[in-house]
ZAMAR-722264 format. One record per residue (C-alpha): residue number from 0; x, y, z. Coordinates in steps of 0.001 Angstrom, whole numbers. Layout:
<rs>
 resi       x       y       z
  NUM       X       Y       Z
...
</rs>
This chain:
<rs>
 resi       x       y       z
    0  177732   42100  -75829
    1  175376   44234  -78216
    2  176214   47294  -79265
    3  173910   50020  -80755
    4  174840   53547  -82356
    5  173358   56315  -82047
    6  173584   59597  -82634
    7  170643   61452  -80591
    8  171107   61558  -77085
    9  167370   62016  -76599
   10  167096   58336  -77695
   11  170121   57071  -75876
   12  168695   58824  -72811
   13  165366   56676  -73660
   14  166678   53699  -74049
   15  169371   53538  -70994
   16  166460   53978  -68919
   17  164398   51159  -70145
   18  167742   49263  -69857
   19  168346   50271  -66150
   20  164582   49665  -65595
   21  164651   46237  -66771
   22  168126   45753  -65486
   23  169955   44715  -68769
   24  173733   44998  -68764
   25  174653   43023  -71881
   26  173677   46496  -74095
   27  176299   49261  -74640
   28  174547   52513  -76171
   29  177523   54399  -78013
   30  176732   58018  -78780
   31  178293   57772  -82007
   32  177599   57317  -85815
   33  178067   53720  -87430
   34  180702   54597  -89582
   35  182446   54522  -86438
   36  181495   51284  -85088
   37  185329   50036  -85789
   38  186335   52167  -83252
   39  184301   50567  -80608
   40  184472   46594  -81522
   41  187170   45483  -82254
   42  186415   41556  -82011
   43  184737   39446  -84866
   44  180865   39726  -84596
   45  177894   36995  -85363
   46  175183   40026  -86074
   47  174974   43315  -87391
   48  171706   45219  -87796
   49  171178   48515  -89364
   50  167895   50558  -89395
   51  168588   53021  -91623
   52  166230   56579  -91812
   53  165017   58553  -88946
   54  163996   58051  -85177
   55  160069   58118  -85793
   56  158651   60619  -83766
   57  161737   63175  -83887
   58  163501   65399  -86477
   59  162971   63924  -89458
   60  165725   66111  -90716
   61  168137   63780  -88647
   62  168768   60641  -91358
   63  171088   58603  -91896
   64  172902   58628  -94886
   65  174407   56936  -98104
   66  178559   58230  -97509
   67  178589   56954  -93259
   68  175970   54061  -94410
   69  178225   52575  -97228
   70  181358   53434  -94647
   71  179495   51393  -91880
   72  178501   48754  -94096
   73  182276   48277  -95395
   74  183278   48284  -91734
   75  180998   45625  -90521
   76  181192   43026  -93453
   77  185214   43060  -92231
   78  183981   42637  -88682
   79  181391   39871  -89372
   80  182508   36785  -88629
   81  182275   33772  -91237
   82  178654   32330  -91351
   83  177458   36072  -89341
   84  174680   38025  -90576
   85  174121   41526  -91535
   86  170368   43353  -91523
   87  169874   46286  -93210
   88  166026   47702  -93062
   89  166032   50618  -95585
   90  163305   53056  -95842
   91  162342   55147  -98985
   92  159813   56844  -98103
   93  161646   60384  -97558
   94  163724   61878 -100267
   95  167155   61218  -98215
   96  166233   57664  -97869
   97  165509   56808 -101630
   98  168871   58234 -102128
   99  170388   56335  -99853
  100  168747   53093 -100850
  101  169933   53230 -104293
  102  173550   53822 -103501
  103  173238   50713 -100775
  104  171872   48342 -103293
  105  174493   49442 -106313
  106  177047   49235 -103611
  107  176131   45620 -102197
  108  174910   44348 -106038
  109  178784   44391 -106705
  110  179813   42352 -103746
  111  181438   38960 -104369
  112  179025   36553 -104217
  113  181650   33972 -103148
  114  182079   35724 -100073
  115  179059   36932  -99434
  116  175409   36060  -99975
  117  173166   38712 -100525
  118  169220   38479 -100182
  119  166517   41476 -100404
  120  163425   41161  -99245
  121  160527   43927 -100596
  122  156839   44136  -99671
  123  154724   43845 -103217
  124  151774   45799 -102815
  125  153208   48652 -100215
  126  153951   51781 -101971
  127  157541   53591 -100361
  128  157926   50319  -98179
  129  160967   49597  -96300
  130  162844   46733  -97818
</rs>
């Protein structure tokens, strides 16, 4: 099962019709934030993605941000299961997002790095890239 968060119901509106449309059933759209994905799953995951920022093409006002993003974050390493994987696509190229960044990266610097390894990837020559 895949579960996705989200906390417009615009998108989730969106994307349960492509789902019904294509007839996919294995994808549970939870109008919720991530901080709360505990709530919701309560086995032992292989995957966890997060695209942090803004829905493109909607209020850009609408971010996530660092408090629910480091709460989420906590929340899923506890839910990933040994050898899992966790994504996290930051974007800095709105004011919110910088912020945000910076607290994610001091945040996962400090992780064990016998529990956890910890990779980030960055674009060289892109100004305000996502990383």
């Amino acid at each position: 099962m895949v579960y996705a968060f989200e906390v417009q119901k615009s998108a989730i509106e969106k994307f349960n019709a492509i789902l019904d449309e294509e007839g996919i059933k294995n994808i549970k759209v939870i109008y919720d934030g991530h901080e709360n994905m505990d709530i919701y799953i309560e086995e032992q995951v292989k995957a966890i993605m997060f695209n942090l920022g803004y829905l493109p093409g909607s209020d850009k006002t609408i971010t996530t941000k660092s408090d629910t993003t480091l709460m989420a974050v906590q929340k899923g390493l506890k839910l990933l299961m040994p050898g899992g994987v966790m994504t996290i696509a930051a974007y800095v190229g709105h004011e919110e997002g910088q912020r945000e960044a910076e607290d994610l990266l001091k945040f996962i610097s400090e992780i064990d790095s016998k529990q956890f390894s910890i990779m980030k990837i960055d674009f060289i020559n892109r100004r305000n890239a996502p990383f």
